[in-house]
N, CA, C and O atoms as a GROMACS GRO file, in nm:
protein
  396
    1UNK      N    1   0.085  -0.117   0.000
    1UNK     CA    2   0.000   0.000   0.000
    1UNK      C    3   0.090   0.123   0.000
    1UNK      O    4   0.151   0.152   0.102
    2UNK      N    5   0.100   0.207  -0.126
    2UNK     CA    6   0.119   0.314  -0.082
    2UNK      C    7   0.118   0.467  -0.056
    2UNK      O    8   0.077   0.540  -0.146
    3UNK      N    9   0.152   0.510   0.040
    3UNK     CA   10   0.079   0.620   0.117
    3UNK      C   11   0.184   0.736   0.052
    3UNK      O   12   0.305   0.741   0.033
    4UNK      N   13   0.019   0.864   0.018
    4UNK     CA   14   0.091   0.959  -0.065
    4UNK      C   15   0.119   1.089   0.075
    4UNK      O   16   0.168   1.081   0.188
    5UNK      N   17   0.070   1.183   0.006
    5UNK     CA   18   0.122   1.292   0.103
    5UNK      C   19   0.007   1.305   0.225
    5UNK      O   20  -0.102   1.258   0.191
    6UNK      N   21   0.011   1.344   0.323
    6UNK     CA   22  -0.065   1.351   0.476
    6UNK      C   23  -0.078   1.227   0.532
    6UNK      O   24  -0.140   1.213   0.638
    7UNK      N   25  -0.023   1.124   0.469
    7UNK     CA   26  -0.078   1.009   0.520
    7UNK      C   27  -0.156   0.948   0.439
    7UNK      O   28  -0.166   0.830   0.475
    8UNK      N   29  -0.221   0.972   0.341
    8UNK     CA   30  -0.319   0.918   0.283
    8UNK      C   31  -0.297   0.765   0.164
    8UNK      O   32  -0.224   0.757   0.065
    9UNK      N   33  -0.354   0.703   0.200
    9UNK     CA   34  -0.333   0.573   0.123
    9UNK      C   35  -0.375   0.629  -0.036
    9UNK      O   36  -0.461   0.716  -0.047
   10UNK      N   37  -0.321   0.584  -0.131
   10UNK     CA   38  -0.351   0.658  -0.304
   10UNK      C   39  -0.441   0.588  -0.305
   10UNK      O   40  -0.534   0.659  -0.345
   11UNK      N   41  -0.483   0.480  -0.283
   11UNK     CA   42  -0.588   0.373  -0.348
   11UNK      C   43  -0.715   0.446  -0.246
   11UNK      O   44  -0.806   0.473  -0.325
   12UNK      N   45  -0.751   0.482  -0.129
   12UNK     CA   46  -0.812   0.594  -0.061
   12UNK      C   47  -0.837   0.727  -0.182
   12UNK      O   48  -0.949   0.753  -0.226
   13UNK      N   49  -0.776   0.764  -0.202
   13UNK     CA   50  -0.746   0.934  -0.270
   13UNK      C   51  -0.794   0.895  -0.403
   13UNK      O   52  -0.851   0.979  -0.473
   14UNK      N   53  -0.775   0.771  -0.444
   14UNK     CA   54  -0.814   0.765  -0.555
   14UNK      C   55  -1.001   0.695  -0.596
   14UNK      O   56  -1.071   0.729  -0.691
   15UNK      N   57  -1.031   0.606  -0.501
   15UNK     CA   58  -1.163   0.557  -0.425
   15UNK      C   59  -1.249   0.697  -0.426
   15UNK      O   60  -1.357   0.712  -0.484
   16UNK      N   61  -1.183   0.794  -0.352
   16UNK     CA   62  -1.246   0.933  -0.343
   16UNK      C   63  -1.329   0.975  -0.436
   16UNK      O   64  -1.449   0.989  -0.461
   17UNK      N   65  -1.190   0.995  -0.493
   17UNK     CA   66  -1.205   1.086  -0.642
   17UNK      C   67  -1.340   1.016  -0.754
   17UNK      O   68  -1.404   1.089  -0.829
   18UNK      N   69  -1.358   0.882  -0.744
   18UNK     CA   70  -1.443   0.814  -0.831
   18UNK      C   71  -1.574   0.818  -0.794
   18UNK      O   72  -1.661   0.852  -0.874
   19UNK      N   73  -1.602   0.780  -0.653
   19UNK     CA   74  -1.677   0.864  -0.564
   19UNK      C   75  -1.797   0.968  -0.584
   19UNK      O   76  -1.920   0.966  -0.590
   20UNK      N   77  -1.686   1.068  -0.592
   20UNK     CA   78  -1.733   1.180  -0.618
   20UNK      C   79  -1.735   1.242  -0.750
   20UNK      O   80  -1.814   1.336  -0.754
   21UNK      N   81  -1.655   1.212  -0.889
   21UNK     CA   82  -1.704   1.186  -1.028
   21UNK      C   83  -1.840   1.098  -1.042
   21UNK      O   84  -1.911   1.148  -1.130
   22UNK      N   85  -1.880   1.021  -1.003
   22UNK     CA   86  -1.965   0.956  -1.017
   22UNK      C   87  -2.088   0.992  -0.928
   22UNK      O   88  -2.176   0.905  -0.928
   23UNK      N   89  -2.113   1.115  -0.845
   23UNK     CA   90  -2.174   1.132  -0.736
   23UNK      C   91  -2.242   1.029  -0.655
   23UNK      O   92  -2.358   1.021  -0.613
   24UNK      N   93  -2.148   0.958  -0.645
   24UNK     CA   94  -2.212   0.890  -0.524
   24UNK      C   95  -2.231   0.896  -0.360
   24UNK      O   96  -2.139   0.938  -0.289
   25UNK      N   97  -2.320   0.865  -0.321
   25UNK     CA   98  -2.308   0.933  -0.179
   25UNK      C   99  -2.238   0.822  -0.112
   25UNK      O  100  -2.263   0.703  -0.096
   26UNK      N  101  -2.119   0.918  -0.071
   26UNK     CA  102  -2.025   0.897  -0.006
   26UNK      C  103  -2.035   0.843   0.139
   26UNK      O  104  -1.965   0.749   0.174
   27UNK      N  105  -2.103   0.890   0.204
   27UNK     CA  106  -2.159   0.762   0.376
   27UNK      C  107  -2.119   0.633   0.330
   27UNK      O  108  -2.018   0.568   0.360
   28UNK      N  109  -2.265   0.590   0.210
   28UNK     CA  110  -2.243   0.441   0.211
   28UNK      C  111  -2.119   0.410   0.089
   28UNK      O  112  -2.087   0.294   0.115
   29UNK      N  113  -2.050   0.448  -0.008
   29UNK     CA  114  -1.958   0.430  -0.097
   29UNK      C  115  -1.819   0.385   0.021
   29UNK      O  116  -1.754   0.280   0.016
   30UNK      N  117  -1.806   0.471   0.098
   30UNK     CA  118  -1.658   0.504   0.158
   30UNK      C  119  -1.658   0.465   0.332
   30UNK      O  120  -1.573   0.475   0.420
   31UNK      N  121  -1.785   0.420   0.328
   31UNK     CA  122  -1.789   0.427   0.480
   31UNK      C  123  -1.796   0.486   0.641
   31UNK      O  124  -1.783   0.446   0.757
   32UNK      N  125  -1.819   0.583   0.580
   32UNK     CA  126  -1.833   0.732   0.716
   32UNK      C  127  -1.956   0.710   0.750
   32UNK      O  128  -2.061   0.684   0.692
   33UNK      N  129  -1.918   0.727   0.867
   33UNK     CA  130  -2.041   0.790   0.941
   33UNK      C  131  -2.131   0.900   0.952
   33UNK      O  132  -2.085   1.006   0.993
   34UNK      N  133  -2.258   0.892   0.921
   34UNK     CA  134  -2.386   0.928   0.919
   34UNK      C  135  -2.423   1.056   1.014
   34UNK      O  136  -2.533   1.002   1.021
   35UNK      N  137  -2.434   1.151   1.078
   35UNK     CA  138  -2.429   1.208   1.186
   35UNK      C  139  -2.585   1.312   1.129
   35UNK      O  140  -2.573   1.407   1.052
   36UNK      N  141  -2.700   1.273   1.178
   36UNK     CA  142  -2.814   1.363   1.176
   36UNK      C  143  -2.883   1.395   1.319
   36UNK      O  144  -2.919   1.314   1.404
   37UNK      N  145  -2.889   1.509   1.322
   37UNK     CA  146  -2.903   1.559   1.487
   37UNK      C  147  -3.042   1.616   1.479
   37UNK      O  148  -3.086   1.676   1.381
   38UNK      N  149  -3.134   1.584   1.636
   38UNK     CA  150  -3.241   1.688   1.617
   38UNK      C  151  -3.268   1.770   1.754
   38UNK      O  152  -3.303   1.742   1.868
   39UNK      N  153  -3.220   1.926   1.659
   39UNK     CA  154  -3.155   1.995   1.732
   39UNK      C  155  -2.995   1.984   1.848
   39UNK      O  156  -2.877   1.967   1.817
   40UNK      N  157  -3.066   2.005   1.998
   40UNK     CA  158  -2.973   1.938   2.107
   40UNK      C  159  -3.040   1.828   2.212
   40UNK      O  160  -3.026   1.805   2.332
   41UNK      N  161  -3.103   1.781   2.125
   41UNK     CA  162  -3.197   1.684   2.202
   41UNK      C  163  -3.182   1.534   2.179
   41UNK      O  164  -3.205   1.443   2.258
   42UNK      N  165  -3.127   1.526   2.017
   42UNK     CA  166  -3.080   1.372   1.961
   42UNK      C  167  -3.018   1.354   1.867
   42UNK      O  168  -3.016   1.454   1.794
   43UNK      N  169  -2.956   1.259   1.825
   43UNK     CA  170  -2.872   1.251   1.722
   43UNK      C  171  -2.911   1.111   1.679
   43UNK      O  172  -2.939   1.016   1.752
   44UNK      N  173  -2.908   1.117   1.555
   44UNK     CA  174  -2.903   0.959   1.472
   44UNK      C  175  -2.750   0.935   1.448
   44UNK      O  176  -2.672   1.026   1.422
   45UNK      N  177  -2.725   0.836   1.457
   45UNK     CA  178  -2.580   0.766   1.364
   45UNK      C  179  -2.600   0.642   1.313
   45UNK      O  180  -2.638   0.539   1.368
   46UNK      N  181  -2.574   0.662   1.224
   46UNK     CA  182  -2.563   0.571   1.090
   46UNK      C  183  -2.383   0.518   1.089
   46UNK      O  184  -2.290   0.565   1.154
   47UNK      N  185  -2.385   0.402   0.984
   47UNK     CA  186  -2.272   0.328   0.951
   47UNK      C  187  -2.150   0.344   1.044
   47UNK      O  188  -2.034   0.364   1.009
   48UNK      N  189  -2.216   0.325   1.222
   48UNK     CA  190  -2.096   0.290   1.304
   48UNK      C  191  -2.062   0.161   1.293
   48UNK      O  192  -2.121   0.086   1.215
   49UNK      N  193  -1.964   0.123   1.371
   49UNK     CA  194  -1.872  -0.047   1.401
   49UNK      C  195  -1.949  -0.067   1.546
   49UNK      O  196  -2.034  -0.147   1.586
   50UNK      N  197  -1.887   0.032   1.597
   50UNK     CA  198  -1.895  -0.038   1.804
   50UNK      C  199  -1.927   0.055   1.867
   50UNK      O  200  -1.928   0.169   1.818
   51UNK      N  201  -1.964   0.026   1.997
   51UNK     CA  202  -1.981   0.140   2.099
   51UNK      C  203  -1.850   0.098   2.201
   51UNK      O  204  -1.818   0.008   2.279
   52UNK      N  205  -1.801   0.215   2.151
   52UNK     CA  206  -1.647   0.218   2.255
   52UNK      C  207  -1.646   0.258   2.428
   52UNK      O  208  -1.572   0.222   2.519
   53UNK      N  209  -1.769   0.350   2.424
   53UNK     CA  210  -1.749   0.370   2.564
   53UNK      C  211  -1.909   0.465   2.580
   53UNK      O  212  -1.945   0.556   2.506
   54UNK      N  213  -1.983   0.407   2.698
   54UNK     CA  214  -2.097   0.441   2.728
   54UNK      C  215  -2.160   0.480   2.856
   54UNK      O  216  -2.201   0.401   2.941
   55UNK      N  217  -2.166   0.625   2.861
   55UNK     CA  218  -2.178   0.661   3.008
   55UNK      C  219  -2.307   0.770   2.972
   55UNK      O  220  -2.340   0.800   2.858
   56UNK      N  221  -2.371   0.821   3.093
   56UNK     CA  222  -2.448   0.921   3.076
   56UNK      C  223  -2.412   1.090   3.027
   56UNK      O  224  -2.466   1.201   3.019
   57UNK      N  225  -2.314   1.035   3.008
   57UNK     CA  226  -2.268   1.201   2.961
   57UNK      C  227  -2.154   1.173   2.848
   57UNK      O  228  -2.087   1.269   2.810
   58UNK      N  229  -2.137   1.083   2.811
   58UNK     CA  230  -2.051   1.043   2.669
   58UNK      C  231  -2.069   0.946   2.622
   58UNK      O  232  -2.088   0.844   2.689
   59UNK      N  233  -2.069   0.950   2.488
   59UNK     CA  234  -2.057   0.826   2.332
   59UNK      C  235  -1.978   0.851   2.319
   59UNK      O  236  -1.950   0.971   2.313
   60UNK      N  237  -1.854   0.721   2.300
   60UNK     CA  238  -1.765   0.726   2.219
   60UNK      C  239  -1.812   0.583   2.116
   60UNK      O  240  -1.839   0.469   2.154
   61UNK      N  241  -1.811   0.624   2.011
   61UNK     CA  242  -1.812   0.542   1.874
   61UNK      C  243  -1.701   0.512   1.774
   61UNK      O  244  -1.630   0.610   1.750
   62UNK      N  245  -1.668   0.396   1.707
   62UNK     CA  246  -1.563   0.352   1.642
   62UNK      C  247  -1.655   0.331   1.458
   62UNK      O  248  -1.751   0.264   1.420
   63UNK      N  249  -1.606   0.382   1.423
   63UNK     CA  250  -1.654   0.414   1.275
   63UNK      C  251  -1.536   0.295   1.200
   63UNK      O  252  -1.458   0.216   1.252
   64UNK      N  253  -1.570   0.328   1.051
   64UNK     CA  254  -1.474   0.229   0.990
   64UNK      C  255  -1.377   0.344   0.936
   64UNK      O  256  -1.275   0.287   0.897
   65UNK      N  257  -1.365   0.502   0.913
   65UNK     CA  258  -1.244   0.590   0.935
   65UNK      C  259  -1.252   0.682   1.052
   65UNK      O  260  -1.204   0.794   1.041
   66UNK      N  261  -1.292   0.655   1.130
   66UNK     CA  262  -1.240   0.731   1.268
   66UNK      C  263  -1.321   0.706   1.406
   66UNK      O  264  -1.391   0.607   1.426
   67UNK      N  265  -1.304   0.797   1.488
   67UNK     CA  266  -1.408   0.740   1.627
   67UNK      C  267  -1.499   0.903   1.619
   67UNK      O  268  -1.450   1.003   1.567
   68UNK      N  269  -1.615   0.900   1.672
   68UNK     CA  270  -1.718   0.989   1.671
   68UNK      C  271  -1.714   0.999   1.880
   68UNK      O  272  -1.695   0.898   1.948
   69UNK      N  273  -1.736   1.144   1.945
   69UNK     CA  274  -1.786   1.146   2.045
   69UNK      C  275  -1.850   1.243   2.076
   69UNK      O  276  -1.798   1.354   2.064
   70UNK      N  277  -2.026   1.228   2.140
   70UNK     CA  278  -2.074   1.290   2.165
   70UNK      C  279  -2.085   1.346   2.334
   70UNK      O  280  -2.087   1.284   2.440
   71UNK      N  281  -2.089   1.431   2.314
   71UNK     CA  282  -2.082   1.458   2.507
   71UNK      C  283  -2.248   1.534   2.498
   71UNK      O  284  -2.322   1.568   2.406
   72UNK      N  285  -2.255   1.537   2.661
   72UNK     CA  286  -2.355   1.627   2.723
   72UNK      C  287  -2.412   1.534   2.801
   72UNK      O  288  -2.362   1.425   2.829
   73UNK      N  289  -2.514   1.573   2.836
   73UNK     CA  290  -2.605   1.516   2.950
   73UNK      C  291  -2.760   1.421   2.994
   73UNK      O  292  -2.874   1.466   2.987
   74UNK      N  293  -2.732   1.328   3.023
   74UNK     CA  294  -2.908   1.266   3.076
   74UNK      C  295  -2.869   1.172   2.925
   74UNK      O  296  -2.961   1.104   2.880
   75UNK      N  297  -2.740   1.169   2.852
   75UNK     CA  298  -2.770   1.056   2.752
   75UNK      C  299  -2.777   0.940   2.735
   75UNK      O  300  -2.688   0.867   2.780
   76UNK      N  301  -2.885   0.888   2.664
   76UNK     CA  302  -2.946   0.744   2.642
   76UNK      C  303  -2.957   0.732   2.519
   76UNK      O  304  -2.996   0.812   2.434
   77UNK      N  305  -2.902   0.574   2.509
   77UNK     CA  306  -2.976   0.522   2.362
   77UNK      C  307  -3.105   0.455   2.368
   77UNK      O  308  -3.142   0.361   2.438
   78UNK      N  309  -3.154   0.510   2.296
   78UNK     CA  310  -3.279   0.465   2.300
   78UNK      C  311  -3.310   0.342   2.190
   78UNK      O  312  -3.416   0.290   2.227
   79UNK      N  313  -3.264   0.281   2.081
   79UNK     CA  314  -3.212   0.229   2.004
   79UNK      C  315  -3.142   0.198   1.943
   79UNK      O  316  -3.093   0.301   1.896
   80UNK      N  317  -3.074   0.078   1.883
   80UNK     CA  318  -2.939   0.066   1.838
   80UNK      C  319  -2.971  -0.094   1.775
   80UNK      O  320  -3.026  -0.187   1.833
   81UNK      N  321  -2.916  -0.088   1.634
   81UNK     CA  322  -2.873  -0.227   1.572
   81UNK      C  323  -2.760  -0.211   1.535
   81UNK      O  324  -2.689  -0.125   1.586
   82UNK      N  325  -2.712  -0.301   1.425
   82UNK     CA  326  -2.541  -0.321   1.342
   82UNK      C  327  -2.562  -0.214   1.291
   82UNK      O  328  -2.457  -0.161   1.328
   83UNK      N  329  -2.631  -0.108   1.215
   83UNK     CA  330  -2.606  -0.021   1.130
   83UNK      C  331  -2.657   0.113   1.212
   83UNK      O  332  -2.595   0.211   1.170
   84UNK      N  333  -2.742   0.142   1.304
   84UNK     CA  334  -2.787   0.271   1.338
   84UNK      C  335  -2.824   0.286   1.476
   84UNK      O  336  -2.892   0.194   1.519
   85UNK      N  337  -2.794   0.389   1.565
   85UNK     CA  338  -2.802   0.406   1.690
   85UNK      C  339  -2.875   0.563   1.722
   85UNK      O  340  -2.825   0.663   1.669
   86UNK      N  341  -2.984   0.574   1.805
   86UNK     CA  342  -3.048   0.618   1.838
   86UNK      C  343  -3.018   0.702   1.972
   86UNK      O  344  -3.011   0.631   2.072
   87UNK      N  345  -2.997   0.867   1.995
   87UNK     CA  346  -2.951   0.881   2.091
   87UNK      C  347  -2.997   1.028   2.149
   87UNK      O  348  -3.000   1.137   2.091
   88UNK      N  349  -3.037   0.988   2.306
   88UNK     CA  350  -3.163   1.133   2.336
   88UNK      C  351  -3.045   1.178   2.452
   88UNK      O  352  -2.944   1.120   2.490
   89UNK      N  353  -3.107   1.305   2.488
   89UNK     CA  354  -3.079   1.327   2.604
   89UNK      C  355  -2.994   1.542   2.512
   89UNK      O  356  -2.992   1.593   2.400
   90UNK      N  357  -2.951   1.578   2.638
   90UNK     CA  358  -2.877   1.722   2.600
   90UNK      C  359  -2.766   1.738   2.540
   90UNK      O  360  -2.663   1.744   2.608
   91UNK      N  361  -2.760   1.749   2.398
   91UNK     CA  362  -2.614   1.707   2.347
   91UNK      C  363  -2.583   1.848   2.362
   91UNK      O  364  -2.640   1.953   2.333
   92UNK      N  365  -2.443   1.807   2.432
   92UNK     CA  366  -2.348   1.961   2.378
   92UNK      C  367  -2.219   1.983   2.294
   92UNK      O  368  -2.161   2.086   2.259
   93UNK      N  369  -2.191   1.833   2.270
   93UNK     CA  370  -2.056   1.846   2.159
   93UNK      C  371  -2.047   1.729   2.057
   93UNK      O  372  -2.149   1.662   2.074
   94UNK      N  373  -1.992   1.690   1.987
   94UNK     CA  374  -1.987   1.578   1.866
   94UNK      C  375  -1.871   1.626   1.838
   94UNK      O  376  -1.849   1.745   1.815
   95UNK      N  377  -1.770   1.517   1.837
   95UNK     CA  378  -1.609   1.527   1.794
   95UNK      C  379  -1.553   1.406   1.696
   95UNK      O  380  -1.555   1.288   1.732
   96UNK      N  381  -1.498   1.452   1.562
   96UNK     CA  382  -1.485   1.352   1.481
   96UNK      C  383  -1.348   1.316   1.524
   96UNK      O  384  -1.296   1.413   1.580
   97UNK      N  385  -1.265   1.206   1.520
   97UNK     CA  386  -1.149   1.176   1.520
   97UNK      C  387  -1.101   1.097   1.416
   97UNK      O  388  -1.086   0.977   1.440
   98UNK      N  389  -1.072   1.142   1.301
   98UNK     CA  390  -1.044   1.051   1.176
   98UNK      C  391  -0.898   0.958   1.220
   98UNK      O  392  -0.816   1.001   1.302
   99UNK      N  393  -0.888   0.856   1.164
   99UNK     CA  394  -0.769   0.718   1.190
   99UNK      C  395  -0.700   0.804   1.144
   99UNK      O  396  -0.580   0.784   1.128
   0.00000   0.00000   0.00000
């Protein structure tokens, strides 16, 4: 594999690029995660892996390019399968951490 400038794998950079010539939506093409919020009250996520760490005041999530964390307060999932997780309570932050 090899990796061009920032780190980036070419076969990545190049996956991209086809991607997005071809408009495809990129969530499900490339694998990112999904992030639809309503308001500060809930958030949907789409195309996570795992739940890394689960407390009332933080999500941490493992994506297939990075980890997702939401903070704030009174949070619950209220649903969750392999592909989508359901999540109430007072959000006050969402932090991407790409690999």
């Amino acid at each position: 594999m090899k990796i061009g400038k920032g780190g980036v794998c070419l076969f990545d950079r190049q996956k991209r690029a086809v991607v997005s010539a071809l408009s495809l939506p990129e969530d499900v093409m490339l694998g990112d995660m999904l992030l639809t919020f309503t308001g500060s009250r809930g958030a949907l996520v789409e195309n996570y892996r795992s739940i890394i760490l689960y407390t009332d005041t933080v999500l941490k999530l493992q994506g297939k390019n990075g980890r997702l964390t939401i903070e704030g307060k009174r949070l619950r999932i209220t649903y969750f399968d392999r592909e989508q997780l359901l999540l109430s309570g007072a959000i006050r932050s969402a932090v991407f951490e790409p690999l």
